[in-house]
C-alpha positions in Angstrom: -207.6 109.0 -33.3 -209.0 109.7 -36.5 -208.8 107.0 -39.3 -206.5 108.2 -42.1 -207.8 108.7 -45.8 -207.6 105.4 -47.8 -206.6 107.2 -50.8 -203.5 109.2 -48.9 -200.3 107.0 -48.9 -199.2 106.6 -45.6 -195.3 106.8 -45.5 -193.2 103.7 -44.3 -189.8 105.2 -43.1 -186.8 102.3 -44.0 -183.2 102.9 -43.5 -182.0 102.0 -46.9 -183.4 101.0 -50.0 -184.0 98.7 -52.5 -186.4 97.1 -50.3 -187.8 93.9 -51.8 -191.7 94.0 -51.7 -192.4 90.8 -49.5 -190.2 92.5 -46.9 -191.9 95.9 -47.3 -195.3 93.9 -46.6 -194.4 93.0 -43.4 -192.3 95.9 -42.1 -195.6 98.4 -43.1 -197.9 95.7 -41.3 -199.7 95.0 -44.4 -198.9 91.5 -43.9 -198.3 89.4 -40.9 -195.5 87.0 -41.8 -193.3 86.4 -44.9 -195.3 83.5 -46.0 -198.9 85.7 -46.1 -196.9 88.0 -47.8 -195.5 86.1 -50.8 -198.9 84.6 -50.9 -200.7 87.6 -51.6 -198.0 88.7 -53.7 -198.3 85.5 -56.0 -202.2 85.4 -56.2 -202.6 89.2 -57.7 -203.9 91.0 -54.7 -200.5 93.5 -54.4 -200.2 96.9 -56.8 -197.2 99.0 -56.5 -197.6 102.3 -58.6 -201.0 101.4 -59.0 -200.0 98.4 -60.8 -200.5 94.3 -59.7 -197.5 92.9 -59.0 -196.8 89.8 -59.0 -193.2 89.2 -58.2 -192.2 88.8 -54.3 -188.2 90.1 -54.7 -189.8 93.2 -56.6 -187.5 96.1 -55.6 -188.4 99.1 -54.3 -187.8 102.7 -54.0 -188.6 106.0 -52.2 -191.8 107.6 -53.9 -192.9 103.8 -54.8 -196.2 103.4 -53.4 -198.0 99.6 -52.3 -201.4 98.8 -51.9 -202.9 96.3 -50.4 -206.9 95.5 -48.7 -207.5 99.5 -49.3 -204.5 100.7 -47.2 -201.8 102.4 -49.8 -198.3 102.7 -47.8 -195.5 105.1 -49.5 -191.7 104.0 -49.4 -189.8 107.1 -48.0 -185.9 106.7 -46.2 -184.8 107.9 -43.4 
């Protein structure tokens, strides 16, 4: 399986949105429990839109992109 391109959002399906960003974290795998998540969250190493962000009950929408460690996930619904 080839490894996907870093700079190509890969799309997180959820069923309804907003999402807040700590839960988006987890659900994409880009963090492995709640607390990891807010942690990152609160010590600058999240961007959403290309942006840090540093609030953990940030809302989100489809098109909304989040990166974190290099891996860039896109918020899509189903």
């Amino acid at each position: 399986m080839e490894k996907s391109d870093p700079s190509t959002p890969e799309p997180v399906i959820v069923r309804e949105t907003p999402i807040e960003l700590c839960q988006f974290l987890k659900f994409g795998g880009l963090a492995g429990t709640g607390g990891e998540a807010k942690q990152r969250i609160a010590e600058g190493e999240v961007l959403v839109n290309g942006v840090v962000e540093t609030r953990k009950r940030k809302k989100l929408g489809p098109g909304d992109t989040v990166t974190l460690d290099g891996r860039t996930l896109l918020v899509q619904v189903s």
